[in-house]
C-alpha positions as CSV (number, residue, x, y, z in Angstrom):
1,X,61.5,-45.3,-32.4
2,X,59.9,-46.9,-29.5
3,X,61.1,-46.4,-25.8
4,X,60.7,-48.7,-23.1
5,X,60.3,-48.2,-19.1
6,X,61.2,-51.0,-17.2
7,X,61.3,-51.7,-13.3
8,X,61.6,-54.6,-10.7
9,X,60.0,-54.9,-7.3
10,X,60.0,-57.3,-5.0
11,X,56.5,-57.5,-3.3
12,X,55.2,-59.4,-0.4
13,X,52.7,-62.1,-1.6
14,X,50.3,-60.5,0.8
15,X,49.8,-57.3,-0.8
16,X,49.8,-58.8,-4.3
17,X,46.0,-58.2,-4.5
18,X,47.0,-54.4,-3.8
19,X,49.4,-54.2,-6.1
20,X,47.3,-55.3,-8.3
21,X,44.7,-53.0,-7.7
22,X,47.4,-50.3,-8.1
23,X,48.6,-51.4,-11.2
24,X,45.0,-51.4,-12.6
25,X,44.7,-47.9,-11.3
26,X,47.7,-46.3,-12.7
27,X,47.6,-48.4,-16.5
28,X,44.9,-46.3,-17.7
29,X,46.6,-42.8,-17.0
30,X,49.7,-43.9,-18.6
31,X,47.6,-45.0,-21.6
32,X,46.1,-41.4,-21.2
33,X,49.4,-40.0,-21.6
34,X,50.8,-41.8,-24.7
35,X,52.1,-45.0,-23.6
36,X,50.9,-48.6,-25.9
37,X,51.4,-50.7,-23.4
38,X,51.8,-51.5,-20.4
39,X,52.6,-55.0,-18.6
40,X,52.7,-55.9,-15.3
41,X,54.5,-60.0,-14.7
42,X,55.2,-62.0,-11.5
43,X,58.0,-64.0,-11.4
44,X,57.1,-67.7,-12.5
45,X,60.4,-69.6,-13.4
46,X,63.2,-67.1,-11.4
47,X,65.6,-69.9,-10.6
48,X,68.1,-68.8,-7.3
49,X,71.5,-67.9,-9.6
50,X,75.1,-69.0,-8.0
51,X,76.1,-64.8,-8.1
52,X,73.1,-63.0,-8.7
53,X,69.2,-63.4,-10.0
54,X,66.1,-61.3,-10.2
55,X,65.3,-62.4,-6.0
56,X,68.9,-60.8,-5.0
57,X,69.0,-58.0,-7.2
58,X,65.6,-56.3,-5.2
59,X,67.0,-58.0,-2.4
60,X,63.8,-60.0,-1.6
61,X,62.9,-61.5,1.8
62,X,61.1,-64.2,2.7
63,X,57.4,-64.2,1.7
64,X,58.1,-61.7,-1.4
65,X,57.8,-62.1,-4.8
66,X,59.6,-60.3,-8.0
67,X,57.4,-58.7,-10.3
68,X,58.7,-57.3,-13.4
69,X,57.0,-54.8,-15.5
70,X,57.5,-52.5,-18.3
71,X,55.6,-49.6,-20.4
72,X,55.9,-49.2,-24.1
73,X,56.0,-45.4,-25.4
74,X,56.0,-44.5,-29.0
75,X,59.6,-42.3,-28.0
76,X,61.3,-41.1,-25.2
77,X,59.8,-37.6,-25.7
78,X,56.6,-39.4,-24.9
79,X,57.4,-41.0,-21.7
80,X,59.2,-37.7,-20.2
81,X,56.2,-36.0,-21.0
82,X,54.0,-38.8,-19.3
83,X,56.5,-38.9,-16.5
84,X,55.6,-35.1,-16.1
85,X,52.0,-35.7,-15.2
86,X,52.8,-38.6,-13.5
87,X,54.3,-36.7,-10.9
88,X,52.0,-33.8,-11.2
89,X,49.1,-36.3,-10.5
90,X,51.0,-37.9,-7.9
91,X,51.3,-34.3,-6.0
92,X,47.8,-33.6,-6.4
93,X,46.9,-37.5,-4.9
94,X,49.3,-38.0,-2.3
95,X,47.5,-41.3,-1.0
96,X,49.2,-42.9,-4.0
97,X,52.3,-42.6,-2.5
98,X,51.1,-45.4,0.0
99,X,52.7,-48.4,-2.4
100,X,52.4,-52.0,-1.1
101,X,56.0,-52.7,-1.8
102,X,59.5,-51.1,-0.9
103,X,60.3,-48.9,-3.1
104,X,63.6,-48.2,-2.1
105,X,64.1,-51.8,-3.5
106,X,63.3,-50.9,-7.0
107,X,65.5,-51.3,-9.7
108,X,64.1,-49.4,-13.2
109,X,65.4,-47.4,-16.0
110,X,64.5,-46.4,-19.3
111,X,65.8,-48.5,-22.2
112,X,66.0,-47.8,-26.3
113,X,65.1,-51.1,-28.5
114,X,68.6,-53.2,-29.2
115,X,66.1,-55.7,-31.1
116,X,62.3,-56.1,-31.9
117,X,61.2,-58.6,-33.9
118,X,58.0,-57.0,-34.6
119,X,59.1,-53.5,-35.7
């Protein structure tokens, strides 16, 4: 059964270009390690909610924008595996570390399918 990664970042519109560029960088390696897809969105239609929305949720400040991404895996097994690497290339290229967002604003987790029309 197919697993899904899933995070939320807010990121300033000034570095969008960079994260960009990051995203581009890092798709590829998780393709390498098994994911079958991988999709990076900015926020588009993220109306302000009365109690809560996608903007307070990664606490977002003034000139940020949410961007919403997730990677498909074939299984969980999979994506720990990936996850693995991840981090083992991530020791061996510390300069990746140097995100152009706040990560201590990110909200992510790993989810199992409640519903896919395509499956």
């Amino acid at each position: 059964m197919a697993y899904v990664d899933g995070f939320l970042i807010p990121v300033p519109k000034d570095k969008l270009d960079a994260y960009r560029a990051t995203a581009k960088r890092m798709a590829p390696l998780f393709k390498q390690w098994g994911a079958l897809r991988v999709v990076e969105t900015i926020e588009d239609d993220c109306p302000k909610g009365e109690r809560n929305d996608f903007h307070t949720a990664v606490l977002a400040e003034a000139g940020e924008v949410t961007v919403f991404s997730w990677t498909e895996w074939p299984d969980r097994d999979t994506r720990n595996a990936a996850w693995g690497k991840m981090e083992e290339h991530m020791k061996a290229h510390p300069e990746l570390m140097d995100m152009p967002f706040d990560g201590k604003r990110m909200i992510y987790g790993g989810f199992m399918p409640l519903l896919d029309t395509e499956a």
